[in-house]
Residue frames as a rotation matrix with the C-alpha (Angstrom) as fourth column:
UNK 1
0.581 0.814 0.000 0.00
0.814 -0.581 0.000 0.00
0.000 0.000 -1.000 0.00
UNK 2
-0.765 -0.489 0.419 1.10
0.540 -0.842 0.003 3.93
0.351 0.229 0.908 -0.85
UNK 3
-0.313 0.531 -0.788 -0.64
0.492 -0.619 -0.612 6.55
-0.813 -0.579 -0.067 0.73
UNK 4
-0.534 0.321 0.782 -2.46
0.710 -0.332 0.621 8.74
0.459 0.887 -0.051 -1.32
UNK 5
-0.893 0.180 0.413 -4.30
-0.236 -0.968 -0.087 12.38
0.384 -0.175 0.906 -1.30
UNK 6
-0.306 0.940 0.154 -7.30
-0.622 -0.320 0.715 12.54
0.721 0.123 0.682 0.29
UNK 7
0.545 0.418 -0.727 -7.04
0.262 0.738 0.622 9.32
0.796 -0.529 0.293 2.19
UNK 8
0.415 -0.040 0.909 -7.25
-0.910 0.003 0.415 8.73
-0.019 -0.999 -0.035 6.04
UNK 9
-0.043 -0.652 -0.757 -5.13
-0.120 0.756 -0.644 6.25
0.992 0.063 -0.111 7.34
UNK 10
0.942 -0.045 0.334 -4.87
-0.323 0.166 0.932 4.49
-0.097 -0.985 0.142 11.21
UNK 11
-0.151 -0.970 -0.193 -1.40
-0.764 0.238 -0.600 3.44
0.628 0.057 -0.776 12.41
UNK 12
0.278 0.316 -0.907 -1.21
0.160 0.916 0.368 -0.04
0.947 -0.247 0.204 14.04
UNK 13
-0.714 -0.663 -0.224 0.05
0.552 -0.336 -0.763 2.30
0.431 -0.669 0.606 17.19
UNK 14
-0.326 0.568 -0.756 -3.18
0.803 -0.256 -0.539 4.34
-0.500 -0.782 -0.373 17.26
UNK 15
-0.345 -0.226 -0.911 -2.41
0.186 -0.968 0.170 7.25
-0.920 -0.111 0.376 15.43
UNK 16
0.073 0.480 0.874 -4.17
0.756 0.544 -0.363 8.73
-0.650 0.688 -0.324 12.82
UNK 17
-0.489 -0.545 -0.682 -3.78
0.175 -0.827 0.535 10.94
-0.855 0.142 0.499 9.80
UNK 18
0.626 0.709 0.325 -5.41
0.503 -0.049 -0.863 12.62
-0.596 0.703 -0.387 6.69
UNK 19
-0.479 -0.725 0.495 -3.05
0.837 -0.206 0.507 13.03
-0.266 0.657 0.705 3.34
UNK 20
0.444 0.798 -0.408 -4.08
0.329 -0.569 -0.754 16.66
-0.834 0.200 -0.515 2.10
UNK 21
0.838 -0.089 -0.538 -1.66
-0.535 -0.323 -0.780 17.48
-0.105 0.942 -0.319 -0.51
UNK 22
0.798 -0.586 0.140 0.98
0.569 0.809 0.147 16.35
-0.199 -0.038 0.979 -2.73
UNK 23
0.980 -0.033 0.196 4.10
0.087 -0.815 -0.573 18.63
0.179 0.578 -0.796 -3.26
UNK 24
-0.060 -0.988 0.145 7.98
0.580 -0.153 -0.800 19.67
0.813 0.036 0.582 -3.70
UNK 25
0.995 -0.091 0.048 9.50
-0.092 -0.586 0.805 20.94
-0.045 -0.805 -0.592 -0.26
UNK 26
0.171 -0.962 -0.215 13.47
-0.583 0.077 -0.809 21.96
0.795 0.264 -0.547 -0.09
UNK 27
-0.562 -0.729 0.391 14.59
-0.795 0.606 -0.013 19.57
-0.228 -0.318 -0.920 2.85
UNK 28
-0.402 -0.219 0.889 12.78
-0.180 0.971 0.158 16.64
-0.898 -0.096 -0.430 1.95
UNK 29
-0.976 -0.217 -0.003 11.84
-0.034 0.140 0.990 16.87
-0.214 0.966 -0.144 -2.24
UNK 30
-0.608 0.658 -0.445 8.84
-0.147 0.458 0.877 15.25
0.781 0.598 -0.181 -2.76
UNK 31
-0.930 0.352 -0.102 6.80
0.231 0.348 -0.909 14.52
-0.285 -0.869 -0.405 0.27
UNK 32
-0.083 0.958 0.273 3.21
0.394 -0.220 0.892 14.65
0.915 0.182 -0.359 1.21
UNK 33
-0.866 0.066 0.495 1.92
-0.489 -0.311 -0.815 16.67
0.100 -0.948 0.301 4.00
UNK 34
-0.261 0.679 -0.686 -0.70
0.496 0.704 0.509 15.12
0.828 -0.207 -0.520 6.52
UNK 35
-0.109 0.325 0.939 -2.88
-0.749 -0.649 0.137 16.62
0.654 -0.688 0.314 8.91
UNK 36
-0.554 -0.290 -0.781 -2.50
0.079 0.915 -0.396 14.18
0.829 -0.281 -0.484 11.90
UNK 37
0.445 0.774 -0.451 -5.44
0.610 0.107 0.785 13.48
0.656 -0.624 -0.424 14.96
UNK 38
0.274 -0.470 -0.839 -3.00
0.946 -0.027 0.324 15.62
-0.175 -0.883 0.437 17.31
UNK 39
0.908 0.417 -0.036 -3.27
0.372 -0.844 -0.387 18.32
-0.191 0.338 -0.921 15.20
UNK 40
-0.070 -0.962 0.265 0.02
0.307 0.232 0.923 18.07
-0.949 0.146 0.279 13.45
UNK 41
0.877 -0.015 -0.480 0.65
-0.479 -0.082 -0.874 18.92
-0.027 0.997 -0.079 10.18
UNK 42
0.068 -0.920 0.387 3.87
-0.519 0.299 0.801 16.75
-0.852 -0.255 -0.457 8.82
UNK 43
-0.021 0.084 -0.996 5.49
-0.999 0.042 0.025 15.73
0.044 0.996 0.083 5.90
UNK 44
0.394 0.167 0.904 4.69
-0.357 0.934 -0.017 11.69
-0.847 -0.316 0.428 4.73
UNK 45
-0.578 -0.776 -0.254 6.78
-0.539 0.129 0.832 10.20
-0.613 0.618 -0.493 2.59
UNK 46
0.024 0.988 -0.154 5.20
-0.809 -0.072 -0.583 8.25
-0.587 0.139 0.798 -0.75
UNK 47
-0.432 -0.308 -0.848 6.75
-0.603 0.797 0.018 5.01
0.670 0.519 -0.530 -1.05
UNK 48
0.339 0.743 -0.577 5.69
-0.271 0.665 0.696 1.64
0.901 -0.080 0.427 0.42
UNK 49
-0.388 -0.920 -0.060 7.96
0.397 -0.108 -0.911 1.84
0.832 -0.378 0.407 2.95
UNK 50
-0.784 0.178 0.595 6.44
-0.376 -0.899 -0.226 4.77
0.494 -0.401 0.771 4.19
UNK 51
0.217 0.973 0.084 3.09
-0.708 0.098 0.699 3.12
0.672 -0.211 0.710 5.05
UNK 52
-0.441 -0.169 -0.881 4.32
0.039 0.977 -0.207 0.02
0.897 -0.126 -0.424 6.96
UNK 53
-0.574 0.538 -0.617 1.41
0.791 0.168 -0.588 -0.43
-0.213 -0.826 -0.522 9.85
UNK 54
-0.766 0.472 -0.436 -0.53
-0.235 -0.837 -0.494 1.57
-0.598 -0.276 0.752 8.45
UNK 55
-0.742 0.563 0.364 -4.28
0.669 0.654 0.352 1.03
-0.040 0.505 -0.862 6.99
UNK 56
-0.822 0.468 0.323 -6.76
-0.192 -0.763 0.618 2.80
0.536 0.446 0.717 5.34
UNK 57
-0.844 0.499 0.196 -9.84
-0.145 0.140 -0.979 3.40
-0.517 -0.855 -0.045 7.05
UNK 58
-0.316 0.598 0.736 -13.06
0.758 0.626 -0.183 2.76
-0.570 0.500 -0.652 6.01
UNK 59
-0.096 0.581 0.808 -14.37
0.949 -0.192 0.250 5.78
0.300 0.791 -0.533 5.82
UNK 60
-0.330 -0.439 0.836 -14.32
0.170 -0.898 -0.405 9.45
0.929 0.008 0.371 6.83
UNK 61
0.389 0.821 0.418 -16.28
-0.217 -0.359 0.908 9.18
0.896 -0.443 0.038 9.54
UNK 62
0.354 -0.631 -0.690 -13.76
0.875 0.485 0.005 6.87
0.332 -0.605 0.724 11.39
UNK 63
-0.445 -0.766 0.463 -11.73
0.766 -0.594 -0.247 10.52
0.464 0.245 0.851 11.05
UNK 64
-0.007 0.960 0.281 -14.66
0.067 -0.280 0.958 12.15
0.998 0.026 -0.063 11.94
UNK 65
0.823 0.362 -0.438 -15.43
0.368 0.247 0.896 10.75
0.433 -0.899 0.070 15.16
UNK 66
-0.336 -0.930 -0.145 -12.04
0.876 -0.252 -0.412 11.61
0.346 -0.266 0.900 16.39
UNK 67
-0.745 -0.450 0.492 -12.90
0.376 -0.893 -0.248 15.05
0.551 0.000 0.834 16.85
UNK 68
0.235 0.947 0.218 -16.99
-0.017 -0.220 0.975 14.62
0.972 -0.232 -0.035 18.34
Protein backbone atom coordinates (compact mmCIF):
# COMPACT_ATOMS: atom_id res chain seq x y z
CA UNK A 1 0.00 0.00 0.00
CA UNK A 2 1.10 3.93 -0.85
CA UNK A 3 -0.64 6.55 0.73
CA UNK A 4 -2.46 8.74 -1.32
CA UNK A 5 -4.30 12.38 -1.30
CA UNK A 6 -7.30 12.54 0.29
CA UNK A 7 -7.04 9.32 2.19
CA UNK A 8 -7.25 8.73 6.04
CA UNK A 9 -5.13 6.25 7.34
CA UNK A 10 -4.87 4.49 11.21
CA UNK A 11 -1.40 3.44 12.41
CA UNK A 12 -1.21 -0.04 14.04
CA UNK A 13 0.05 2.30 17.19
CA UNK A 14 -3.18 4.34 17.26
CA UNK A 15 -2.41 7.25 15.43
CA UNK A 16 -4.17 8.73 12.82
CA UNK A 17 -3.78 10.94 9.80
CA UNK A 18 -5.41 12.62 6.69
CA UNK A 19 -3.05 13.03 3.34
CA UNK A 20 -4.08 16.66 2.10
CA UNK A 21 -1.66 17.48 -0.51
CA UNK A 22 0.98 16.35 -2.73
CA UNK A 23 4.10 18.63 -3.26
CA UNK A 24 7.98 19.67 -3.70
CA UNK A 25 9.50 20.94 -0.26
CA UNK A 26 13.47 21.96 -0.09
CA UNK A 27 14.59 19.57 2.85
CA UNK A 28 12.78 16.64 1.95
CA UNK A 29 11.84 16.87 -2.24
CA UNK A 30 8.84 15.25 -2.76
CA UNK A 31 6.80 14.52 0.27
CA UNK A 32 3.21 14.65 1.21
CA UNK A 33 1.92 16.67 4.00
CA UNK A 34 -0.70 15.12 6.52
CA UNK A 35 -2.88 16.62 8.91
CA UNK A 36 -2.50 14.18 11.90
CA UNK A 37 -5.44 13.48 14.96
CA UNK A 38 -3.00 15.62 17.31
CA UNK A 39 -3.27 18.32 15.20
CA UNK A 40 0.02 18.07 13.45
CA UNK A 41 0.65 18.92 10.18
CA UNK A 42 3.87 16.75 8.82
CA UNK A 43 5.49 15.73 5.90
CA UNK A 44 4.69 11.69 4.73
CA UNK A 45 6.78 10.20 2.59
CA UNK A 46 5.20 8.25 -0.75
CA UNK A 47 6.75 5.01 -1.05
CA UNK A 48 5.69 1.64 0.42
CA UNK A 49 7.96 1.84 2.95
CA UNK A 50 6.44 4.77 4.19
CA UNK A 51 3.09 3.12 5.05
CA UNK A 52 4.32 0.02 6.96
CA UNK A 53 1.41 -0.43 9.85
CA UNK A 54 -0.53 1.57 8.45
CA UNK A 55 -4.28 1.03 6.99
CA UNK A 56 -6.76 2.80 5.34
CA UNK A 57 -9.84 3.40 7.05
CA UNK A 58 -13.06 2.76 6.01
CA UNK A 59 -14.37 5.78 5.82
CA UNK A 60 -14.32 9.45 6.83
CA UNK A 61 -16.28 9.18 9.54
CA UNK A 62 -13.76 6.87 11.39
CA UNK A 63 -11.73 10.52 11.05
CA UNK A 64 -14.66 12.15 11.94
CA UNK A 65 -15.43 10.75 15.16
CA UNK A 66 -12.04 11.61 16.39
CA UNK A 67 -12.90 15.05 16.85
CA UNK A 68 -16.99 14.62 18.34
Amino acid sequence: MKFKVGGYYKHSGGEHMHVLVSTRTAVYGHAMIAEFSDGTFRPVGSDEANAVNWSELENKKEWDDLFS
